[in-house]
N, C-alpha and C positions, 0 to 999 in steps of 0.2 A: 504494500500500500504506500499511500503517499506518506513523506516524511516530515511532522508535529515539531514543532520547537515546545518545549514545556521547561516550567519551572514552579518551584517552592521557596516559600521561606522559612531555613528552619528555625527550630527555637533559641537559637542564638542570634537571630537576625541576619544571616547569610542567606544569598542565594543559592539555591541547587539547581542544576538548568542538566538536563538532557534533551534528547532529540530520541521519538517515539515514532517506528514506522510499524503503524497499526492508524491505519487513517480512520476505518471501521470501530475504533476500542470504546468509544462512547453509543455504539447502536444496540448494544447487547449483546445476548449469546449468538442471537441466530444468526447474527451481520457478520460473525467472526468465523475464520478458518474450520470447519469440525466441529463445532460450536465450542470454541473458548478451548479446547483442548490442547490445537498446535502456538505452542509458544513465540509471540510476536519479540521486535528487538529494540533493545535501548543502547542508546550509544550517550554512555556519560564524558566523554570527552567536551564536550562547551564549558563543562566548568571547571571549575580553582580550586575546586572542595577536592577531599579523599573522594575515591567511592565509595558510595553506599557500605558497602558490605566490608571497608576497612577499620570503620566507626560504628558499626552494628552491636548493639548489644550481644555480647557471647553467654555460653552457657546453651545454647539448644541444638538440636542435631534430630534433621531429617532421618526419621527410621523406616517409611515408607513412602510412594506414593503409588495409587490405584488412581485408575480410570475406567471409565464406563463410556458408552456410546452406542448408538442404535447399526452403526457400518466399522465396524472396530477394523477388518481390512483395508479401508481406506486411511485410516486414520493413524494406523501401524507405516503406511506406507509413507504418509509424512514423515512423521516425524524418523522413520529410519534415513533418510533422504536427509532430511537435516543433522543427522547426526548422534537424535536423541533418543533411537529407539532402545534401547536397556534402561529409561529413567523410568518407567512406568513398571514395578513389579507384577511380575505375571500376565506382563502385556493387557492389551484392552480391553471389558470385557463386553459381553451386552448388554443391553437395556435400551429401554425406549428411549429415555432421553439421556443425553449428555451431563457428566457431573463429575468431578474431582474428588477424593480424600485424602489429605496429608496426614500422617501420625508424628507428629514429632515428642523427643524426649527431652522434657525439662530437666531445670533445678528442683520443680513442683511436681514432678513426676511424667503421666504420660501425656499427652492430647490427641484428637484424633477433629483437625476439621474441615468438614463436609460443605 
């Protein structure tokens, strides 16, 4: 899709600025790749900050993630193409509609959100 200039201000009054190629990412699920499954891209390069994920709170660690989908062979085909077909355990599975699960482990123990 077309390529979004975005930015925030975080709580220390800095800008954070990326660039968002996901021109569809405000239409919903259905406007989006697989609906919402195949991963759109940021390019944090515009800005001065760390990245995100340098100054992220630590302490949690992704222990799974699943997906669902009603054409799960289309949607394996993406994302193997991109790269990322081993992030989804157990590969796609079916169902009618489209939907995510992360499990990650905290300091607080487990989470699981849907």
């Amino acid at each position: 899709g077309l390529v979004q200039d975005c930015s925030r201000v975080t709580p220390d009054g800095r800008e954070l600025r990326w660039r968002l190629a996901a021109a569809n990412h405000g239409g919903g699920l259905a406007k989006l790749p697989a609906q919402g499954l195949v991963p759109f891209l940021i390019d944090w390069t515009p800005s001065s900050m760390p990245h995100p994920s340098q100054v992220a709170p630590t302490g949690c660690r992704l222990a799974s993630l699943r997906a669902w989908h009603p054409d799960p062979p289309s949607v394996e085909q993406i994302l193997t193409a991109l790269g990322a077909g081993s992030c989804i355990d157990g590969g796609v599975a079916m169902a009618p509609t489209a939907r995510l699960e992360a499990t990650l482990e905290t300091p607080k123990g487990t989470v699981t959100l849907k």
